[in-house]
N, C-alpha and C positions, 0 to 999 in steps of 0.2 A: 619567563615563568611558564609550563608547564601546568594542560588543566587535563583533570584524568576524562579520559574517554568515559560515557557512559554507554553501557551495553544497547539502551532501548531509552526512548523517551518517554514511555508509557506504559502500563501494569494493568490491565483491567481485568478481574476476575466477577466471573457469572456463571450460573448455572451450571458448577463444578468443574468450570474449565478457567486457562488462566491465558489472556492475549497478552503477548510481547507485543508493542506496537510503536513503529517509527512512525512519527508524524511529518509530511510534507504539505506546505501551501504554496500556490503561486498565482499572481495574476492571468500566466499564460496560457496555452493551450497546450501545454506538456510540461513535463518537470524531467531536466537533464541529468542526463549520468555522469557528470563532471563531479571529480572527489571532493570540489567545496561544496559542494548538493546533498550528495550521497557518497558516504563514505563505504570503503570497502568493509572497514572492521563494523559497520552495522551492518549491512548483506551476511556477514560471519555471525555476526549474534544472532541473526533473529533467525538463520538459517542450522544453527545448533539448539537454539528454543525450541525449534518445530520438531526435533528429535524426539520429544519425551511427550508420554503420555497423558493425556487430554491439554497441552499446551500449542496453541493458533497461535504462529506469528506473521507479520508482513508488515505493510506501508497502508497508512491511510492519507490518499492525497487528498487535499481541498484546492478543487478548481474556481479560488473567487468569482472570476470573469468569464461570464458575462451572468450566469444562474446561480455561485458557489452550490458549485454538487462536490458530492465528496465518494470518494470508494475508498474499500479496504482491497488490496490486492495479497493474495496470499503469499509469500516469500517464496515457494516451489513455483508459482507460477512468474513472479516477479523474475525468476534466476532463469527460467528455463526462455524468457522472451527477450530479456538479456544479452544472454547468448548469442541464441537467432539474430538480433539487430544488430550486435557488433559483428556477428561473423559474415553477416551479409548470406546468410543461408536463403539459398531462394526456395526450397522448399519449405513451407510452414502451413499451418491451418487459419492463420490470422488472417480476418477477412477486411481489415483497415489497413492502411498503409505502415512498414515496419520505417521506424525513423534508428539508423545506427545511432544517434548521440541522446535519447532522448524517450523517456512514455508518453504518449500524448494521450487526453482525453478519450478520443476514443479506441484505444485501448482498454484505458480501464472501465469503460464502458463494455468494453467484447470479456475482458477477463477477469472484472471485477465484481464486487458486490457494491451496490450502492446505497448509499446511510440515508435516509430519508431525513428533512431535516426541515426546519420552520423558522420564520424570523419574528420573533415576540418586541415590539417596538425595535431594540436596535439590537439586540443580541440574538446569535444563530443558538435552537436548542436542536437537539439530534434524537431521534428514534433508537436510541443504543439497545434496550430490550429487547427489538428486532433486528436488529445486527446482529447480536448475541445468538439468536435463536438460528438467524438463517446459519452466521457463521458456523454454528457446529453442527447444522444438519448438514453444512457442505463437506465442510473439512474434521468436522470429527470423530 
């Protein structure tokens, strides 16, 4: 049986823009680019999202372990580091370590935006109004 692909995992609309957004979590210190991870056809959606006017796409990872921090990484920047790490390009501006199979945290520390976020007895709540804000003063 056959399940249809979805474009994006996530829809967020604010402040007259609209987020495409892939959600990843992991315990580890990077989230790998292996296609049961990350699929290509979501690199393709969220990277034809970002084509049109006032719509933000990319990844927002959540680093559980050891803080759970979470960023949004933009899909332009996502595809262009990509690149770089699998093609083994030794010139780059990345001032962490480039891992070919794999983003690690601090990456998206260097090239992401970070979702500030709080733990209310046991549930994580997130700062999204300022994501929202920062993201389209970044990228919009």
């Amino acid at each position: 049986m056959r399940v249809t692909k979805n474009d994006y995992d996530c829809i967020l609309f604010g402040q007259e823009s609209l987020f495409a957004l892939e959600l990843k979590s992991t315990k580890q210190k990077s989230v790998s680019f292996d296609e049961k991870i990350i699929k290509q056809h979501q690199i393709d959606k969220l990277n034809e999202a970002s084509s049109f006017d006032r719509v933000i796409s990319g990844f927002i990872f959540n680093f559980r372990e050891p803080d759970n921090r979470v960023f949004f990484v933009h899909i332009k920047d996502f595809i262009d580091y990509k690149y770089i790490a699998q093609n083994q390009i030794k010139e780059h501006n990345y001032k962490n370590k480039v891992n070919k199979s794999s983003i690690s945290l601090a990456i998206c520390e260097e090239i992401g935006l970070e979702i500030k976020g709080f733990k209310k007895r046991v549930k994580w709540h997130y700062h999204m109004k300022d994501f929202i804000t920062e993201a389209i003063n970044t990228y919009g």
